[in-house]
N, C-alpha and C positions, 0 to 999 in steps of 0.2 A: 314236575316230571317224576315218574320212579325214579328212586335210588337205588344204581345197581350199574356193577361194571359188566355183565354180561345179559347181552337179552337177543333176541331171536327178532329180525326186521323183515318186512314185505319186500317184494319187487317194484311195488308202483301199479297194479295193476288188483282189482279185486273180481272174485272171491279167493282167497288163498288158504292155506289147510297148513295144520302139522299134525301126526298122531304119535301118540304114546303109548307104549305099549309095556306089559305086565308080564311078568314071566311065568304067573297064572293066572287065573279068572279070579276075582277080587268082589268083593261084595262093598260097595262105594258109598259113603255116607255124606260127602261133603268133597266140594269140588271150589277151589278159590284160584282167581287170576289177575295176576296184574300188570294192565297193559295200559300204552299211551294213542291215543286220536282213535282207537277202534267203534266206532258207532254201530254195528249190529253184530252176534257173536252167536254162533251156534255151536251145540258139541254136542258130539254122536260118539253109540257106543258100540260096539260087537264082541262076542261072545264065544266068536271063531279063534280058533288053530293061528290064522292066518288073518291080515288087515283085511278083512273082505265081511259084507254083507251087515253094513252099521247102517243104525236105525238112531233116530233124534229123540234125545232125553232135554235137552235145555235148550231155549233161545232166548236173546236177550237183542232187544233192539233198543234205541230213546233215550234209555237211561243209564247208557253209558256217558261218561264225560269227557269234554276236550282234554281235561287236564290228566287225565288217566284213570282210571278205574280200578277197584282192589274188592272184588263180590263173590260172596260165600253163594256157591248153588247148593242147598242143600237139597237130599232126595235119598233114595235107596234105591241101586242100583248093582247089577252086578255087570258086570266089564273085563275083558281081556284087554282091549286097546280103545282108547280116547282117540277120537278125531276133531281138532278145533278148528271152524268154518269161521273166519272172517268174511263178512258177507259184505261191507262195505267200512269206511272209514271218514273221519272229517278230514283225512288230506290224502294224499298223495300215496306218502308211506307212512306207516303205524308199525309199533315194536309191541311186542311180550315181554318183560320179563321174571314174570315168574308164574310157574305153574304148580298147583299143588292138590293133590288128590290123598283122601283120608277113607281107608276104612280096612277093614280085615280080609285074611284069604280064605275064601270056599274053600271046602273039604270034597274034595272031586275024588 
């Protein structure tokens, strides 16, 4: 299991979402997470003012693990807010905990 006193749990029910958002537009070079029992992971990005109108940069289905998972998505991207789609799980409920996005701020 991750090690970690704080992490972010489901309801029991999939697909379930969280987003992140940036206090500007960001130009993203690498995106890593680590979660437990998550089996298919999708995350969207938008470019908006506001959480509205994200479009899908990564999906990962398979090859995630029962025992938890810790996967660099590397790409170039530019993002105002992250939205992470849990699209299904190998149980019930499955946790986050940790989420980390790398790269520099656009010059807007």
């Amino acid at each position: 299991r991750p090690d970690s006193e704080t992490f972010w749990t489901t309801t029991g029910m999939f697909p379930q979402e969280f987003i992140i958002g940036f206090p500007k537009c960001v130009k993203i070079s690498k995106v890593s997470i680590q979660c437990y029992l998550v089996r298919t992971l999708r995350i969207e990005r938008s470019v908006s003012k506001d959480p509205v109108g994200f479009e899908q940069c990564i999906e990962k289905g398979k090859i995630l693990k029962q025992q938890g998972f810790c996967g660099n998505h590397v790409g170039s991207f530019s993002a105002t807010y992250l939205r992470f789609i849990i699209k299904s799980g190998f149980d019930h409920f499955v946790s986050v905990h940790r989420v980390m996005a790398e790269g520099t701020a656009e010059n807007t």
